[in-house]
N, C-alpha and C positions, 0 to 999 in steps of 0.2 A: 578653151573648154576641154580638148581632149585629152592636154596633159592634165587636168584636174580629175579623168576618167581612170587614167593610169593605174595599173594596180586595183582596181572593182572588177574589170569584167574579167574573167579569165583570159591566160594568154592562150594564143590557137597557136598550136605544137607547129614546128615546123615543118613542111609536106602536107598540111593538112589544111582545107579549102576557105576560104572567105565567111564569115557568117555575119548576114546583114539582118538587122532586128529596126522595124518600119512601124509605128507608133498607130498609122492608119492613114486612108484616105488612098488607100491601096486604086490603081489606072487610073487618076487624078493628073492633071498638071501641074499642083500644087507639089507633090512628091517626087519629081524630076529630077532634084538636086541628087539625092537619094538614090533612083534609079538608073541615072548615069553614074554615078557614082562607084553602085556594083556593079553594073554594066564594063565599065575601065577595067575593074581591079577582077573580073574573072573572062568575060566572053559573052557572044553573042547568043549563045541557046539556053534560053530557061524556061523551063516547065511548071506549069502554073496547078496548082493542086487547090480545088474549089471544094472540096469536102465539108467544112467546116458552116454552108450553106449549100445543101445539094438541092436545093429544090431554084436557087436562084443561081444555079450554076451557068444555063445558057446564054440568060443576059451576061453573068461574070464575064462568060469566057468571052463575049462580043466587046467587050469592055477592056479585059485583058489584051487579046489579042491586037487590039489595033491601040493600046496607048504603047505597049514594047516595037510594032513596029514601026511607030510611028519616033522611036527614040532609035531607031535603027539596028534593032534586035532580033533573033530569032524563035517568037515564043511557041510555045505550043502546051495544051492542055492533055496535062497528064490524066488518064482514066482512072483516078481512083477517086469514086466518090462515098463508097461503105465498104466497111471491114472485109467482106467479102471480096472485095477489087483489089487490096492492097497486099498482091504479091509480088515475089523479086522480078518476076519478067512484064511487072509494070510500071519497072522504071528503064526509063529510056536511058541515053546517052545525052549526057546534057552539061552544059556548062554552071548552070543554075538551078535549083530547086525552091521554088518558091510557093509558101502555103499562104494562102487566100486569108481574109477575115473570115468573121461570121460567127458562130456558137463556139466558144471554146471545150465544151463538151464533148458536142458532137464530131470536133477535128481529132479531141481524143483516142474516140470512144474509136472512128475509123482508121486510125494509124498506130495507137502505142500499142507495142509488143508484138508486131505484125512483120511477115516476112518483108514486107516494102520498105518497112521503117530501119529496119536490119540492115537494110542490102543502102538504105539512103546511108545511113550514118559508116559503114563500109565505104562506099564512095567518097564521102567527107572526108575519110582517111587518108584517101588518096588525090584530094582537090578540088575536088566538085564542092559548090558554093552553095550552103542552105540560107536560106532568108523568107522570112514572113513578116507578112503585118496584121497590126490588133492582135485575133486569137491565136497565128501563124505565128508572130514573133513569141506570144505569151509561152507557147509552147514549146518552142527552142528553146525554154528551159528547163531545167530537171524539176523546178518548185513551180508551178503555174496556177493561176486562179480559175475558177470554174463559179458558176452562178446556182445557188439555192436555191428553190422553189418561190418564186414570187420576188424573186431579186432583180431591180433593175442594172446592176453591176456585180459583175463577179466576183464572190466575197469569202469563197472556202478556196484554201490551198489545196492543190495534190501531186499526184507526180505529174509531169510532165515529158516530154519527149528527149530533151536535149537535144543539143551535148553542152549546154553550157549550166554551170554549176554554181556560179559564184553570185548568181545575181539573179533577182525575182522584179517581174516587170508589171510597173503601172503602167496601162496605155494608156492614149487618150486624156493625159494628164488635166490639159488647159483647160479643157471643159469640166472637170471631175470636181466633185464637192470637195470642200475642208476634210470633211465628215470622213470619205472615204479614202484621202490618201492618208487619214491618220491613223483608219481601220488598215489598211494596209503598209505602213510604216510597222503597226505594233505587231502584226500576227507574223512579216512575211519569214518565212522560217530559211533566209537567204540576205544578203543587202538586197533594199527594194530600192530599185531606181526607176524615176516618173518620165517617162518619155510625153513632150506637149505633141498634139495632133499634127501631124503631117511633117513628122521629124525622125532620122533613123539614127542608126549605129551600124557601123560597118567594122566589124575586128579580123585584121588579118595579121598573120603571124609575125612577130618579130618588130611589130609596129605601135604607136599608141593608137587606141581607139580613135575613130575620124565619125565629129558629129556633120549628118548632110542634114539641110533641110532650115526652115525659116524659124527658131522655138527653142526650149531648152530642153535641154536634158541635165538632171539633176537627180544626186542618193538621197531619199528620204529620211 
């Protein structure tokens, strides 16, 4: 499957850091494959960024913390949970940068065009590993979907975070109606590729994409 991937996502430039994209089911056992996975390919310290649900952040981060060390990692939750937190000297030193699920809006609305997000994708530059899952990976890319008023799946494009450009993500594939990955097939203003639940993407430089996890991954 991943030399079928070859050529969709973008290549990650050489010197420049891992970028793992997690479909969901984010400090699960089920997504281990996945976790270990990026875990190998960067280092032990990654930063967990719960924004994207701040009000269920403290369960998250009980959740987080003890499935990364429980994979023999060193996690720790990064303090940004609104626009207002998300400055350059709130990001740590880390091997990993990982954004949480939860409202894609609201991951947003608290990171794009923020000095944090500046100083993240700066780092990227230089190796440090971004990865998210559900609205965390939707958002690592430049096209990403956001929900309309009364939408139970997120169904308007907009910009997104980056750095990746080539590809526009369905998550949560397996479960998701006809309805909606054909709604998303026609609008995505990128290749849309359907990530199934509890399956990632790992792209690291100079390599083909490597799918972890139990499901497919597939371009609409």
């Amino acid at each position: 499957m991943s030399s079928e991937l070859a050529g969709v996502f973008d290549p990650i430039p050489a010197g420049h850091g891992v970028v793992g994209l997690l479909s969901s089911d984010e400090f699960k056992r089920v997504v281990e494959p996945f976790d270990r996975a990026l875990l190998d390919a960067t280092g032990p310290r990654i930063g967990l960024v719960l924004a994207a649900d701040a009000r269920a952040a403290p369960h998250s981060a009980r959740l987080g913390l003890a499935h990364y060390r429980r994979l023999g990692a060193e996690p720790s939750v990064v303090d940004v949970l609104h626009r207002s937190d998300a400055t350059t000297d709130a990001l740590p030193d880390l091997d990993v940068l990982f954004l949480a699920g939860g409202s894609p809006a609201s991951l947003l609305e608290a990171l794009r065009d923020t000095p944090f997000w500046t100083e993240a994708l700066r780092r990227w530059n230089e190796g440090m590993a971004l990865a998210g899952s559900s609205a965390g990976a939707m958002a690592l890319c430049r096209h990403s979907l956001v929900p309309q008023p009364g939408d139970r799946r997120p169904t308007q494009w907009t910009t997104g975070l980056g750095p990746i450009e080539q590809v526009a993500l369905a998550v949560h594939a397996a479960t998701a109606t006809a309805a909606w990955l054909k709604h998303v097939k026609e609008t995505a203003p990128a290749t849309a590729v359907a990530l199934d639940d509890g399956v990632g993407v790992l792209l690291r430089a100079g390599e083909p994409p490597v799918v972890a996890g139990d499901g497919n991954v597939r371009v609409l």
